[in-house]
N, C-alpha and C positions, 0 to 999 in steps of 0.2 A: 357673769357678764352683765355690765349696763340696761340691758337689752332686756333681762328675764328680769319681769316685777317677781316680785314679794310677796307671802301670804301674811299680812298683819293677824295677831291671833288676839283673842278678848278672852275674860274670863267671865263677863256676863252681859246680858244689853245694854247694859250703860255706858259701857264702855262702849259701846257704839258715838257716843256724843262728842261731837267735834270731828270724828274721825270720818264719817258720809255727808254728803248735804243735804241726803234725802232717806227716808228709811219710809218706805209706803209697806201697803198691807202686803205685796207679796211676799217678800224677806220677815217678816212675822206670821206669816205661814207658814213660814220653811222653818223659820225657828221654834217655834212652837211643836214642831215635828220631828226634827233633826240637831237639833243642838242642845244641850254639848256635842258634838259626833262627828263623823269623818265628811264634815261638807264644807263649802268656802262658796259662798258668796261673792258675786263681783256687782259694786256700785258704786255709783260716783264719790270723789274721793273730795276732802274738805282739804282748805290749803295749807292742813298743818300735815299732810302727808307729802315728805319730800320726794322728790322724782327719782332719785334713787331706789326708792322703796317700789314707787307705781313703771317704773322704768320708763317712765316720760309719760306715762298715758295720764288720762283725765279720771281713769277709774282706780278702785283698789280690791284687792281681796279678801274679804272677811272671814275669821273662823274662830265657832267657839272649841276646845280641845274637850276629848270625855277625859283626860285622862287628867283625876286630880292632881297630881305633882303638878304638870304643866299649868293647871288654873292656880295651883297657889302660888306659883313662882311668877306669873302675872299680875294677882292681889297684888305680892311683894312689890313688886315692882313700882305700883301704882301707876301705871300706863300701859297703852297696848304695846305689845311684840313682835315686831317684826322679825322675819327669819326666816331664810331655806331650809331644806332638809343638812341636818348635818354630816355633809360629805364632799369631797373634792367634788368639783363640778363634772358632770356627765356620770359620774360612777350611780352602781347602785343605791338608792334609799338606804339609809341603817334602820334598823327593825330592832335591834338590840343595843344594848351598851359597847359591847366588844366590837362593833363595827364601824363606831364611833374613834374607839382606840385604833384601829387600825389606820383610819382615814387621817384622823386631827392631832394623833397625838403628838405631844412639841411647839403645836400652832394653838392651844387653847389653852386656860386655866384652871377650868374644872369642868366634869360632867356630873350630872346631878340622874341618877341611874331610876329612874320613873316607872320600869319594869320593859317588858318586850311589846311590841305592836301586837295592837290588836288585832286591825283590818289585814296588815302587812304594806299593801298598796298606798300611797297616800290617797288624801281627801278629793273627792268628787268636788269636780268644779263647777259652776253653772253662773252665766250672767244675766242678771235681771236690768242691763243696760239693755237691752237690746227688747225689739215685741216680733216674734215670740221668744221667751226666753232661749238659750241655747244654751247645753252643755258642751264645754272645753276640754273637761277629761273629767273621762269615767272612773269611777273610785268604787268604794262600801256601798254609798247611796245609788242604785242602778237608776237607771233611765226613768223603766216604769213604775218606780216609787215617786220620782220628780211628778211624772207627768197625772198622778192621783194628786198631788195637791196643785199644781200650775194648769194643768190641765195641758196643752200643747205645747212640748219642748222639742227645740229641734237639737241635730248633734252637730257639731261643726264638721267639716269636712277635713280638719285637720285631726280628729282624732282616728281615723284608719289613712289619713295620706298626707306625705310631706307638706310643709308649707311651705310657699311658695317666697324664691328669694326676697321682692319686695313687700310681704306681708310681715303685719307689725303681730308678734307675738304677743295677747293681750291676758295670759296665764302663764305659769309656770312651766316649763318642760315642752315647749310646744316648739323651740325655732332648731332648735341642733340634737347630733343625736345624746340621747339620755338614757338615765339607771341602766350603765351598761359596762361591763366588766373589762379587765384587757383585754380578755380573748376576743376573736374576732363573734360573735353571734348571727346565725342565719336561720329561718324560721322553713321548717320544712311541710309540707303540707301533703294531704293524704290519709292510706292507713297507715298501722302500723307496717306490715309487709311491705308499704311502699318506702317509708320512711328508710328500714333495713334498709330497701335494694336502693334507695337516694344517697346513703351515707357510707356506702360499700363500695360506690363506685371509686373513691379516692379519699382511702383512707392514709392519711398522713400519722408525722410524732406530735403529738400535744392535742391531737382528737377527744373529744367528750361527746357528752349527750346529756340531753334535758327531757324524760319523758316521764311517762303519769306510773303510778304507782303499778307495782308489780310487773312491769316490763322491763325494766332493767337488763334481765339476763338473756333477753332475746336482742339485746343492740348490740354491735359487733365493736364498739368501742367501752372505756370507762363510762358510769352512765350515773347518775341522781336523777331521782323524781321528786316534782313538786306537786303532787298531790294524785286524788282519784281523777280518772278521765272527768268524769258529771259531776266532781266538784270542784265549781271555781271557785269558792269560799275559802277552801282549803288551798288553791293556787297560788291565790292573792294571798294569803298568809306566808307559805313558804318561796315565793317567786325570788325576791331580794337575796333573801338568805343564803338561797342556793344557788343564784349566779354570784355573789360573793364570795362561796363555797371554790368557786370552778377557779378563779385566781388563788386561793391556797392552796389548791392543788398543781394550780401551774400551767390550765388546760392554755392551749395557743386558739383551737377555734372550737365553738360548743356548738351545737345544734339541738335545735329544740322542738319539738311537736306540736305542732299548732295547735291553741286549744279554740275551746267556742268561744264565740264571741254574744255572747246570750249574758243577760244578766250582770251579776259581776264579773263575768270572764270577758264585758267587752272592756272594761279596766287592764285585765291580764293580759290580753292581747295587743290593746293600745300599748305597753312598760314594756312588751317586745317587739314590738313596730321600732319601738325607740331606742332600744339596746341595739336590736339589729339595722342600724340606719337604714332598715328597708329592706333588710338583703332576705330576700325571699325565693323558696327552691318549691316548684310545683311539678308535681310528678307530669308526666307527657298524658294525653289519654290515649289509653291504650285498648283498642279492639280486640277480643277472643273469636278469632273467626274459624267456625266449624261445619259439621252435615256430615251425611252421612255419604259412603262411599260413591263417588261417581254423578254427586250432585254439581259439583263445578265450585269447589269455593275455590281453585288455585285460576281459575278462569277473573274470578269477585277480586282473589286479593290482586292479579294484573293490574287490571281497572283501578282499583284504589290506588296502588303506586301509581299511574298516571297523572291519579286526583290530587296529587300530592304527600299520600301516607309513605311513611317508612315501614314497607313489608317483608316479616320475617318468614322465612320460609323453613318450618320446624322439619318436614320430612329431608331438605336439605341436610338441617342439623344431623339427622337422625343417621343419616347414613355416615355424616362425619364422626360420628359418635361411635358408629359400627366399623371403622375405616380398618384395614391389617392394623393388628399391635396393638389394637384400642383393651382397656382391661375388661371393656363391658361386654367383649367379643367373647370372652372366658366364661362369664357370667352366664348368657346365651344359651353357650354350648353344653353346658354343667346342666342346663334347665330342658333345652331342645335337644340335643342330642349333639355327639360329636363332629357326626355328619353333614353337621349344617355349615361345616367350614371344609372348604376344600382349599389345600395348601394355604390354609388359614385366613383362605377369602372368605365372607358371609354367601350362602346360598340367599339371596332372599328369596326369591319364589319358595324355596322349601322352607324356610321357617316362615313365609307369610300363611302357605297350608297347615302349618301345624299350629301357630298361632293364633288365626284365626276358625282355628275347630271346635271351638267351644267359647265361651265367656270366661271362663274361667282360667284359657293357657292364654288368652287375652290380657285378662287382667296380670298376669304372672310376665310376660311381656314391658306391659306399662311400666310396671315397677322394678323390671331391668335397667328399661332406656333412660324413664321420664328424670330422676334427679338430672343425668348429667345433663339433658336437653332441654330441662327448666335452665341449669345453671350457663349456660351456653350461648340460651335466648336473650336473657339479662342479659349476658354481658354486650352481646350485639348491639343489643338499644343502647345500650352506655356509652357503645364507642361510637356509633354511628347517627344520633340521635338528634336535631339541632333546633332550632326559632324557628327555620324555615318546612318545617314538616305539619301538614295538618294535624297528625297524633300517628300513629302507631297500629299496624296490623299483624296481629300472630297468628300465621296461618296454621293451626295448627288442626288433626283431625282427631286427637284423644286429647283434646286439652281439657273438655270437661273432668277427665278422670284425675288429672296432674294442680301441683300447684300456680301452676303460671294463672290457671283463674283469680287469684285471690291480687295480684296486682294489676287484673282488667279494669275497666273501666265500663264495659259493657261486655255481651255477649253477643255478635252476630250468626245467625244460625242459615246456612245455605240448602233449601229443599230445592230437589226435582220429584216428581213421578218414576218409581218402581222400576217401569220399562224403559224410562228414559236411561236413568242412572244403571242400568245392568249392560246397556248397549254402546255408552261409555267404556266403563269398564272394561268391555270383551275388545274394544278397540284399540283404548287406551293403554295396555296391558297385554294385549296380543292373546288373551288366555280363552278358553271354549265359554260357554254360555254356565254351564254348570258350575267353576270354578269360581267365574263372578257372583252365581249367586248365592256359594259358599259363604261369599265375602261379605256379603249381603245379611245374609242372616247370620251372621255371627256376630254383628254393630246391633247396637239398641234399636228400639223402632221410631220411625219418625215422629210420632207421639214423647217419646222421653228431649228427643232435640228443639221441638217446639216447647215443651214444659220449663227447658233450659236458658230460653231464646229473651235477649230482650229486646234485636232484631232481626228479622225474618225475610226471607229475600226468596223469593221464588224464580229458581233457573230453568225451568221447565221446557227451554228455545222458543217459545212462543210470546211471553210480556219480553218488553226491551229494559235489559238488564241495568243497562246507564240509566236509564229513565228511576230507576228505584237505589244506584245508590248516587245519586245526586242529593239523595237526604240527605246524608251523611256529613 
């Protein structure tokens, strides 16, 4: 496009002559440091640079290349080089020769095969038009490499956010979306656990995934990795590659794991900002809310639905899961005894006493119910879930034992007093004094729910309960 200038490339300082108006000591400090190597300089431009090249601006971009083929095919030349990365416009960088053939071939006359990228990413951009410098896009050369020799560099704002329709693109890659494959690209953010349950909820045909090394086989779609999670060196090396990859194979939309934005991964993250024109999936946050029996968390989660959360009500699940005809009713009965179903109803009061007799036909319980009432829960929030919810509450009371913790966001933990919570219970439940505090002692001790908590909410009927979760 008209619009997007050019990086002119040099193959030594001299070649700087005629082509800036000015060359002051900070750009010989960057060279001196950084060049030959993956950096590009922006300054003002001399008037043998045509506007084509600077895309109408006043400035231009400089760079020396490390990679000898590219400096001697400029000697040859005996002038600078102006040039894009070689590829249709918006697709990925080529990193290699063959992605070159893929892109150009037919529309050029020769490629001269220099070897594969080094960085992967292209060149860090920074302009020393401006006080204080600012970087345009992050590359090889991170941030705080710039900022040891310039000393204060700021980042544009366009390197993590669109730019804005009347803003004049003054680098490459910065006005439309970029290095970005046919498939549609969306950046999904999270853990891994959340990423699964984000990509699960609607899994289409031509689905992929883009995530870090040795995960692959826990994504429920086709998947490639661009490297180790804690290295983006390794990212930026295979980033291009492998969303080039994702069109040979055919993918229709990929989904990719956000990586850091530290170092050189805020290059990797910018080259997906820009493949994905933005399209970003952020998991809900999602509250674990627990306590121990007869503390009032189903009283907490009321309240937060009010507050505006989407609250899920796991003991709900739990009886649907238990419903006639369910297969986990089999299960159950295999484990608690036959009895515990009458004309293939659930007793629960009778497996709540046999379940609750020990820790141990507790735990044997959990791991009856909990898969299908993890899988359950998800899907709840997937169908019901919107912009207009402040996040997510799972009211659950064994969720510390279950996986649904590993896609929380926090842990809220509901205490009362002993006597409070036992005279609940006997209420609540219509059952004698002894039975509740069966029930009672058969849950960890408030000591283990505190240990777990990473908020704590005291229902005690005496503090006012609104008043404490207005934090929230």
């Amino acid at each position: 496009p008209f619009f997007d200038p050019l990086i002119v490339h040099i193959a030594h300082l001299k070649g700087l002559k005629g082509v800036v108006t000015e060359f002051p000591d900070l750009p010989e400090f960057l060279a001196e440091k950084f060049w030959p190597g993956p950096l590009t300089m922006i300054l003002p431009k001399s008037d043998k640079i045509p506007k084509e090249v600077s895309g109408g601006l006043d400035t231009v971009g400089i760079r020396m290349p490390s990679n000898p083929v590219a400096r001697a095919l400029i000697e040859k030349s005996g002038c600078p080089i102006a040039a894009p990365s070689a590829n249709s416009s918006g697709l990925p960088s080529p990193t290699e020769a063959r992605d070159v053939i893929d892109d150009m071939n037919g529309k050029i006359d020769a490629i001269i095969d220099g070897g594969d990228s080094d960085v992967g990413i292209e060149s860090t951009i920074v302009t020393l038009s401006s006080n204080p410098p600012r970087l345009l896009r992050p590359g090889g050369i991170t941030h705080a490499q710039l900022e040891k020799v310039l000393g204060k560099v700021e980042i544009d704002h366009a390197v993590t956010e669109e730019l804005g329709k009347n803003e004049v693109a003054v680098s490459p890659g910065m006005k439309y979306k970029h290095y970005s494959p046919k498939a549609e690209v969306y950046i999904v953010y999270g853990s891994l656990e959340s990423f699964v349950y984000q990509i699960s909820s609607d899994i289409q045909d031509g689905d992929m995934a883009l995530c870090f090394d040795g995960e692959e086989d826990k994504v429920p779609v086709p998947s490639l990795n661009f490297g180790k999670q804690n290295d983006s060196a390794q990212q930026a090396h295979r980033l291009f590659s492998e969303l080039r990859e994702f069109d040979r194979r055919g993918a229709k939309r990929v989904f990719v794991r956000a990586p850091s934005s530290e170092g050189v991964g805020l290059g990797v993250f910018n080259r997906l900002l820009r493949a994905a024109g933005f399209k970003r999936i952020y998991p809900p946050v999602i509250y674990g809310l627990t306590g121990q029996s007869g503390a009032g968390k189903t009283t907490v989660a009321e309240l937060l639905g009010k507050k505006g959360y989407l609250t899920v009500d796991c003991d709900k699940i739990a009886r649907e899961v238990t419903e006639k005809g369910s297969p986990v009713l089999t299960k159950l009965a295999d484990s608690f005894g036959e009895d515990i179903l009458e004309n293939g109803v659930l007793n629960r009061r009778l497996l709540a006493e046999r379940a609750f007799a020990s820790e141990e036909k507790r735990q044997l319980l959990n791991s009856i119910t909990h898969p299908e009432i993890t899988r359950r829960t998800l899907g709840f929030i997937r169908d019901n879930y919107t912009e207009k919810h402040k996040g997510v509450i799972i009211d659950a009371a064994a969720i510390l034992d279950c996986e649904l913790t590993r896609f929380c966001t926090e842990i809220i933990v509901v205490t009362a007093p002993e006597e409070v919570r036992l005279n609940r219970i006997v209420k609540r439940d219509n059952i004698d004094a002894e039975a509740a505090l069966m029930r009672i002692k058969a849950q960890p001790d408030e000591k283990y729910y505190k240990e777990h908590a990473d908020i704590l909410i005291c229902n005690d009927g005496v503090k006012a309960l609104n008043d404490e979760l207005d934090l929230l």
